[in-house]
C-alpha positions as CSV (number, residue, x, y, z in Angstrom):
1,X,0.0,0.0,0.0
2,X,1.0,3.4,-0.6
3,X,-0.5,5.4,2.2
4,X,2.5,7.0,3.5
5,X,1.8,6.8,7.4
6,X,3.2,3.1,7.9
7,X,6.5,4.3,8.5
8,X,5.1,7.4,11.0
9,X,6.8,6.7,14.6
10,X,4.2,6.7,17.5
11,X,0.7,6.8,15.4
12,X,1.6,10.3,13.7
13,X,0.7,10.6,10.4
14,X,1.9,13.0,7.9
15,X,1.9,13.7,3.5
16,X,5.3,14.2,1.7
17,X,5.4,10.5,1.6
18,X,7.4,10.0,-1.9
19,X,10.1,8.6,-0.6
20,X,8.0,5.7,1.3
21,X,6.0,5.8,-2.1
22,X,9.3,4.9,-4.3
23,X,10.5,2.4,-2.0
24,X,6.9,0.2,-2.0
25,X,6.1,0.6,-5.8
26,X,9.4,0.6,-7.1
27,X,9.1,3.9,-8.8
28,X,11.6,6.5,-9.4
29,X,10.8,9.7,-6.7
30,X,11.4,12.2,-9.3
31,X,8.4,10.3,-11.4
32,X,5.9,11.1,-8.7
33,X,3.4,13.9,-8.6
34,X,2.8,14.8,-4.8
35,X,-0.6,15.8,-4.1
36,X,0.2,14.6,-0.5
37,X,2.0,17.6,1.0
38,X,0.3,20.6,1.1
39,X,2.6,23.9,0.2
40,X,1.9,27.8,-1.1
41,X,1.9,27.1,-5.2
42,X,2.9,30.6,-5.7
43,X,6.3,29.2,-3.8
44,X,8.6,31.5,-1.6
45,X,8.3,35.4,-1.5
46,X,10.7,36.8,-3.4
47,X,14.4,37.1,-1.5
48,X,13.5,34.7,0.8
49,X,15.1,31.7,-0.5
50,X,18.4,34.1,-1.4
51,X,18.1,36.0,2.0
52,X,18.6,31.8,3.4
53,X,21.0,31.1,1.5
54,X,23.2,34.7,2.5
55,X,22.3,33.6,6.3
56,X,24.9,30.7,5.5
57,X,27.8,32.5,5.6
58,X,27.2,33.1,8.9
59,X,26.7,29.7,10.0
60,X,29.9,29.7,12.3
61,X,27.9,32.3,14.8
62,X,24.8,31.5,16.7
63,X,21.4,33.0,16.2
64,X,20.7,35.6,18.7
65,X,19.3,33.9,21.1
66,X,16.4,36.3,21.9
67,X,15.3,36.3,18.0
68,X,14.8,40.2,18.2
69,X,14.7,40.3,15.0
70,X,12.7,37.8,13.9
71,X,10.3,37.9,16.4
72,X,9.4,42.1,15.4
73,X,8.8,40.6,11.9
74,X,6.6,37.9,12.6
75,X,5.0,40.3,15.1
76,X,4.2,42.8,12.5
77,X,3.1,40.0,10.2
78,X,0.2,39.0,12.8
79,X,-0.2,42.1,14.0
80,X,0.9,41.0,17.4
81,X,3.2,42.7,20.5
82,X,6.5,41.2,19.3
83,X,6.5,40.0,23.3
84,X,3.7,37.2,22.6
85,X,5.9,36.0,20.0
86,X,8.1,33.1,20.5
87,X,10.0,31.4,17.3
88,X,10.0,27.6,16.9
89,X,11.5,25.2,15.0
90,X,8.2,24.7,13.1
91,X,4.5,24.7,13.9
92,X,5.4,21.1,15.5
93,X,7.6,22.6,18.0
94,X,5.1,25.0,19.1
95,X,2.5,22.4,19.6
96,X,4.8,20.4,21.8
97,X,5.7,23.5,23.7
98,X,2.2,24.6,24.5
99,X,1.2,20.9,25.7
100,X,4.2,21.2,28.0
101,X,4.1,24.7,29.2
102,X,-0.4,23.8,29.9
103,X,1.1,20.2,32.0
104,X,3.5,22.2,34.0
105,X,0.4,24.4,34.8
106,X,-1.4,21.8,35.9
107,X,-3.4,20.2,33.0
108,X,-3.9,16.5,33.2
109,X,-5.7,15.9,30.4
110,X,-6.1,16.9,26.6
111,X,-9.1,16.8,24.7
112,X,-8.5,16.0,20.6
113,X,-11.3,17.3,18.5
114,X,-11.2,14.5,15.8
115,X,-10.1,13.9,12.9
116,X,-7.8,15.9,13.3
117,X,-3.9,16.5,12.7
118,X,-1.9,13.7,14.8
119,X,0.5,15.4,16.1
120,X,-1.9,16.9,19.1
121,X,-2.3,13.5,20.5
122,X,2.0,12.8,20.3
123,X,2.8,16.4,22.3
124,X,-0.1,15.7,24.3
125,X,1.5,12.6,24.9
126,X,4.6,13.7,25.4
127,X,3.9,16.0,27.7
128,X,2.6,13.7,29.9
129,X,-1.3,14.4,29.2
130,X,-3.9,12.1,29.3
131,X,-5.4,12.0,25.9
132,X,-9.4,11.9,25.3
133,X,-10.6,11.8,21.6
134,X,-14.2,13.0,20.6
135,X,-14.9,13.1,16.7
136,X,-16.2,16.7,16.9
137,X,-15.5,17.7,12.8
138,X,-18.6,16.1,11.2
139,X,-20.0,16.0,7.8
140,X,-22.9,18.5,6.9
141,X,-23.7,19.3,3.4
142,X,-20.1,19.8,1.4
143,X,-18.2,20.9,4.7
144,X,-17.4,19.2,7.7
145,X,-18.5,21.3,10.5
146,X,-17.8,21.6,14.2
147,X,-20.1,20.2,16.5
148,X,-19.8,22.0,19.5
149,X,-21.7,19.9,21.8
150,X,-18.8,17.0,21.1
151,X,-17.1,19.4,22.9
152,X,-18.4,18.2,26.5
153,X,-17.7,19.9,29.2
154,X,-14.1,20.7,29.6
155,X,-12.9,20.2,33.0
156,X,-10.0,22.8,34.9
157,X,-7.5,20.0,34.4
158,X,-8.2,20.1,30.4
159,X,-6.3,21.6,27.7
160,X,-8.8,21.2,24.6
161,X,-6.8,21.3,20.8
162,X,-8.9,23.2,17.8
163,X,-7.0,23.0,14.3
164,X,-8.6,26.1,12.4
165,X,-8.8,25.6,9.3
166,X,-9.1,22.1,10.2
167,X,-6.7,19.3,9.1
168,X,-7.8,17.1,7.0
169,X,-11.3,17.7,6.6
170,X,-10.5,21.6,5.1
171,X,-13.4,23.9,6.7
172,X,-12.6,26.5,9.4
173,X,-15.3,27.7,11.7
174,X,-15.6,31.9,11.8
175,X,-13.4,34.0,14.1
176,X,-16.0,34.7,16.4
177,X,-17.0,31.2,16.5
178,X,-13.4,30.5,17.7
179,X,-13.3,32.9,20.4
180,X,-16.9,31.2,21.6
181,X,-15.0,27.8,22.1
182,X,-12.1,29.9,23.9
183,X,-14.8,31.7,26.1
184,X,-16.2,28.0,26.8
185,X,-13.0,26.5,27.7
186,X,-11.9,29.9,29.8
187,X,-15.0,29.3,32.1
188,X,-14.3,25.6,32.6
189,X,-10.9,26.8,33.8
190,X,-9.4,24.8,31.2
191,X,-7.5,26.6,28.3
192,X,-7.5,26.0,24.5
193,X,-4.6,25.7,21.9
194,X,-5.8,26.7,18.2
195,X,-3.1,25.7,15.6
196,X,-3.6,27.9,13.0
197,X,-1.0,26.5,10.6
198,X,-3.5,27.2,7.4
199,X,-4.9,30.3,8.3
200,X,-2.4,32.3,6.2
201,X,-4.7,31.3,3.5
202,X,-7.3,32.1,5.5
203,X,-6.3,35.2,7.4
204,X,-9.8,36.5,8.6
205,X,-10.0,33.3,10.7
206,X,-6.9,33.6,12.9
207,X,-7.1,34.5,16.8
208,X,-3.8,35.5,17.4
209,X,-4.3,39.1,18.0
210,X,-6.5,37.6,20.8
211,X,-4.5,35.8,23.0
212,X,-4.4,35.3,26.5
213,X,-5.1,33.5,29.9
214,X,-6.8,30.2,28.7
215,X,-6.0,31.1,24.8
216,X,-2.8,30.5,23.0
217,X,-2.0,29.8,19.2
218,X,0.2,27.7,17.1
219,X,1.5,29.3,13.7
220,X,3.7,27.3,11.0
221,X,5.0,29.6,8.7
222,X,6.8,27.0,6.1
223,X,3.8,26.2,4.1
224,X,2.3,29.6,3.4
225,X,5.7,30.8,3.0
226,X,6.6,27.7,1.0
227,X,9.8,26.3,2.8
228,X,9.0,23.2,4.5
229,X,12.6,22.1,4.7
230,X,13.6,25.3,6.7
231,X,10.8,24.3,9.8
232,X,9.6,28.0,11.3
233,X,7.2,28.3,13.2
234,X,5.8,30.4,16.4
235,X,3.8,30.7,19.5
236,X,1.1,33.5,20.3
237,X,0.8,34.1,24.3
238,X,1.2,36.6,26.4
239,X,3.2,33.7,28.5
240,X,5.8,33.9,25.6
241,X,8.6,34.1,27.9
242,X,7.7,31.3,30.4
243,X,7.3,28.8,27.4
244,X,10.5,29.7,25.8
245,X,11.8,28.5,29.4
246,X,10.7,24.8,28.2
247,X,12.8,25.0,24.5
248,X,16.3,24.1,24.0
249,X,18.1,27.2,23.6
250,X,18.8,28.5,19.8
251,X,15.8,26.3,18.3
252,X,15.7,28.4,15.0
253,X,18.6,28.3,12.9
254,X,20.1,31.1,10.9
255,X,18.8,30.1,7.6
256,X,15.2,29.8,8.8
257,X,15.6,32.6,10.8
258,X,16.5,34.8,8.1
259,X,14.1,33.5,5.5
260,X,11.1,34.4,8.2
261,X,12.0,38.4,8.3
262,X,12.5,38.7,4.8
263,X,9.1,36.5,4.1
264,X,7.2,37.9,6.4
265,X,8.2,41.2,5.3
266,X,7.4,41.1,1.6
267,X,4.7,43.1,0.7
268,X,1.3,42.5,-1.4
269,X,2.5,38.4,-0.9
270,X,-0.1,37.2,1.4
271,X,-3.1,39.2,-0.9
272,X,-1.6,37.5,-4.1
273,X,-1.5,34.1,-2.0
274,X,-4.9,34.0,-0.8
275,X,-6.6,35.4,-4.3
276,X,-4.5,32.3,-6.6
277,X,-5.4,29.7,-4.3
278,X,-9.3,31.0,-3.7
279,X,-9.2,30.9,-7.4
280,X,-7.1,27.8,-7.4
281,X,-9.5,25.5,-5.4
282,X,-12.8,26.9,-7.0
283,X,-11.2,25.8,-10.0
284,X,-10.8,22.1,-8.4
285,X,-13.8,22.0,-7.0
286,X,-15.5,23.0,-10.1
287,X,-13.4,19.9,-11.9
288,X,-13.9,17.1,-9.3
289,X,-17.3,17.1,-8.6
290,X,-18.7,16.2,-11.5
291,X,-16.7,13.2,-11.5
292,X,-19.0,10.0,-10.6
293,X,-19.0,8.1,-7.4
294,X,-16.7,11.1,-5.9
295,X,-17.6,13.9,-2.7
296,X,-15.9,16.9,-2.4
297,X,-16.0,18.6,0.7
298,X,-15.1,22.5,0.3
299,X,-13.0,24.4,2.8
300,X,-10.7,27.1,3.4
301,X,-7.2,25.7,3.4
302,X,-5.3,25.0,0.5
303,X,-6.0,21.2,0.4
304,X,-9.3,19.5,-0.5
305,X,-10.9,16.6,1.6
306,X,-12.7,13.9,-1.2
307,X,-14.4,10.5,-0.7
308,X,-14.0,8.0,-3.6
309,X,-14.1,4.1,-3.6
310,X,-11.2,2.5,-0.9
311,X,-7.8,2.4,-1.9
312,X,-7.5,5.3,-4.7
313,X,-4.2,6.4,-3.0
314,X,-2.9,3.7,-4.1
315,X,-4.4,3.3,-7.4
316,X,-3.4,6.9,-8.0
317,X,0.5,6.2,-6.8
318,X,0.5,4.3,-9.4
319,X,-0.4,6.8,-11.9
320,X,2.5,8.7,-10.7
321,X,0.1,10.9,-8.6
322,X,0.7,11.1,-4.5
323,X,-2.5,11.4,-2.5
324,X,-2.6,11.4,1.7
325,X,-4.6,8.3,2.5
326,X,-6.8,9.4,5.6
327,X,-8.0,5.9,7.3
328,X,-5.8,6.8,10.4
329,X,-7.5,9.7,11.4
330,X,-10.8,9.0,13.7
331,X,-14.0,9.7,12.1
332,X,-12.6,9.0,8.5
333,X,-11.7,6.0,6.7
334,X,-10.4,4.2,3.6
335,X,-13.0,6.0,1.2
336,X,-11.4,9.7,2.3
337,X,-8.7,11.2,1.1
338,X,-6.7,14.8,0.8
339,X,-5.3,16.1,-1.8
340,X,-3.1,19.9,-2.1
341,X,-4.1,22.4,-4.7
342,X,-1.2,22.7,-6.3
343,X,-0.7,25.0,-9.7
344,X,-3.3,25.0,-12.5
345,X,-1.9,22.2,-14.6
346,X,-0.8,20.1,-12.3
347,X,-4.7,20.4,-10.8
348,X,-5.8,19.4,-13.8
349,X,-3.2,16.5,-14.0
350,X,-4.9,15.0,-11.0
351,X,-8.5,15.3,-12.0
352,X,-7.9,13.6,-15.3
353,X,-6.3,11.0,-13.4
354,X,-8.6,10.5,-10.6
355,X,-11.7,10.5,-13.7
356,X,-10.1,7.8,-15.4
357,X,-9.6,5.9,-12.6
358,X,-13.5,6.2,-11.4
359,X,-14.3,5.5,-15.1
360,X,-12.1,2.5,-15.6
361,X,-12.6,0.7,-12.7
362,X,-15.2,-0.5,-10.3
C-alpha cells in the first residue's frame, strides 16, 4: 500500500510521503506527482530563498538567542506585540511546547477534536497528558463542520486542541466562532490551543491578536511561505517568555531565521497568496465534482478533503500521482482522502487521473 503513514513513529501521520512511495512501488521519486504535501503554489516570496541562502555564511555564529529580530517581523506580520511572539522550530515545535508549558500548569488531560492533525495526541503525549478523543469535525452538506456539543464539558484540568482551518477535513469555523469555544473552555478553567498553521490562506480566521489566559496559538510559517525544509514556526501568548523557558536554547537556525524576516516582510504576498489559491480550489472544485462516485468537501485551506471508492491512494501512486490516505484519522476511513491544490496544470493533471480511474474501474 501506498498510504505513506506506515513508516510514521508513534501513530503520527503526515503527507510528503514520496520517498516511502518509491520504495513500496518501485518507482523513481522524481516520477511522482505529490498531491500529499500541502505547500503555497505561488512558492517562496521573493528574496526569501536568497536572504537563506546569504544567512549561510554566517553559519559559524549562533542566532541571537532572543530572535529580536525575527520575532518584530513575525509580530508585525500577525499584527501582534512582538513580546507574545516566541520562534520555533516549526508549527510542531510549538505544539509540543504549549502541551508542555499547559502540563507544568497543571493540566492532566487533553481533549483531541477529531479527525484531526496527529500530532496533538503525540505532544499531548509527550507532555505527559492524558489524551481523550471526541470526533467533533462532522459531515454536513459539502463541509465538515464543528459540533460544538462533542465538545463536553471541559474540566480545569483540560487543555482542549482546535485545528482552524481544520486538518484534513478543510473547513474553518468563523473567528467569532473560535473565540466562543475559547470563552467556553476559559469558564471551565481549562485553556485551548488553536493551531492555526492554514490560516495564512485564511487570514480572517486567525485569533492570534486575541490571545491570552486560557488562549494561545500555534502558527507554521513553512507552508504559506513555502519552505518546508527550513521548519519556522511560532507561538502566540502573552506567557511567551515562560514557554521559551521549556525550549532548547537556539531552536531556530540562521537560515530559517533569516528566510522568516524577509518572508514575512514582503509586501502584497499574502493578498496574491490568498486570491491564486481562492481561485485555485474553486477551480478544483468546479473539476472534481462532477466526477462520478466522488464527494468533495469544500473548505478554506489550501487542500481539499474527497471520498471516492477504498484504496484510490494507491491506485493513484501508481499513476505517478501522491495522494494522503486518511484511514488513520478517527472519524474518516479508507474512502477519504486529501489532496493539495497545487498549480493550474498540475490540478488538472490529477483530475484527469482521478476520472479515469473512477471510469475504468469499479
Amino acid at each position: 500500500m501506498a498510504e505513506g503513514w506506515v513508516e510514521s513513529p508513534g501513530g503520527r501521520h503526515h503527507g510528503a510521503h514520496a520517498a516511502a512511495a518509491s520504495r513500496r512501488l518501485g518507482l523513481a521519486r522524481e516520477d511522482f506527482l505529490d498531491f500529499s504535501q500541502n505547500i503555497n503554489p505561488l512558492g517562496p516570496p521573493s528574496g526569501t530563498l536568497a536572504a537563506a541562502r546569504a544567512a549561510i555564511s554566517s553559519a559559524t555564529v549562533y542566532p541571537d538567542p532572543g530572535y529580536t529580530e525575527l520575532r518584530r517581523a513575525l509580530a508585525g506580520y500577525l499584527a501582534v506585540d512582538p513580546a507574545s511572539i516566541l520562534p520555533t522550530n516549526g508549527g510542531t515545535e510549538a505544539l509540543f511546547l504549549a502541551a508542555l508549558g499547559l502540563a507544568r500548569s497543571g493540566a492532566r488531560r487533553a481533549l483531541i477534536l477529531d479527525p484531526t492533525f496527529s500530532e496533538y495526541a503525540a505532544a499531548a503525549g509527550a507532555a505527559g497528558l492524558e489524551v481523550v478523543r471526541r470526533v467533533a469535525w462532522r459531515e454536513s452538506g459539502d463541509r465538515f463542520v464543528l459540533d460544538h456539543s462533542s465538545l463536553g464539558e471541559p474540566s480545569e484540568r483540560d487543555a482542549v486542541f482546535l485545528c482552524n482551518p481544520n486538518n484534513p477535513t478543510g473547513g474553518g469555523i468563523r473567528r467569532k466562532e473560535v473565540l466562543q469555544v475559547a470563552e467556553t473552555v476559559r469558564e471551565a478553567g481549562a485553556a485551548l490551543v488553536v493551531d492555526e498553521a492554514f490560516a495564512d490562506f485564511a487570514p480572517e480566521l486567525s485569533v492570534a491578536d486575541r490571545t491570552g489566559p486560557g488562549l494561545i496559538v500555534a502558527r507554521s510559517f513553512t507552508k504559506f511561505f513555502c519552505v518546508p525544509g527550513l521548519r519556522l514556526g511560532c507561538l502566540v501568548t502573552p506567557e511567551a517568555d515562560r514557554y521559551g523557558g521549556l525550549q532548547p536554547s537556539w531552536p531556530v537556525n540562521v537560515a530559517a531565521e533569516a528566510a522568516g524576516i524577509s518572508a514575512a516582510s514582503e509586501p502584497g504576498f499574502t493578498t496574491r497568496s490568498v486570491e491564486l489559491m481562492s481561485e485555485l480550489r474553486a477551480g478544483m472544485i468546479s473539476a472534481l465534482r462532477p466526477i462520478p462516485r466522488l464527494r468533495v468537501y469544500g473548505g478554506d485551506a489550501n487542500f481539499l478533503l474527497l471520498r471516492g471508492p477504498a484504496g484510490m491512494p494507491e491506485r493513484l501512486a501508481r499513476c505517478g500521482m501522491l495522494v494522503r490516505g486518511c484511514e488513520p484519522f478517527e472519524g474518516l476511513g479508507p474512502e477519504h482522502f486529501r489532496v493539495a491544490v497545487r498549480g493550474g496544470e498540475e490540478n488538472r493533471r490529477l483530475v484527469d487521473a482521478v476520472r479515469a480511474e473512477l471510469s475504468e474501474r469499479p
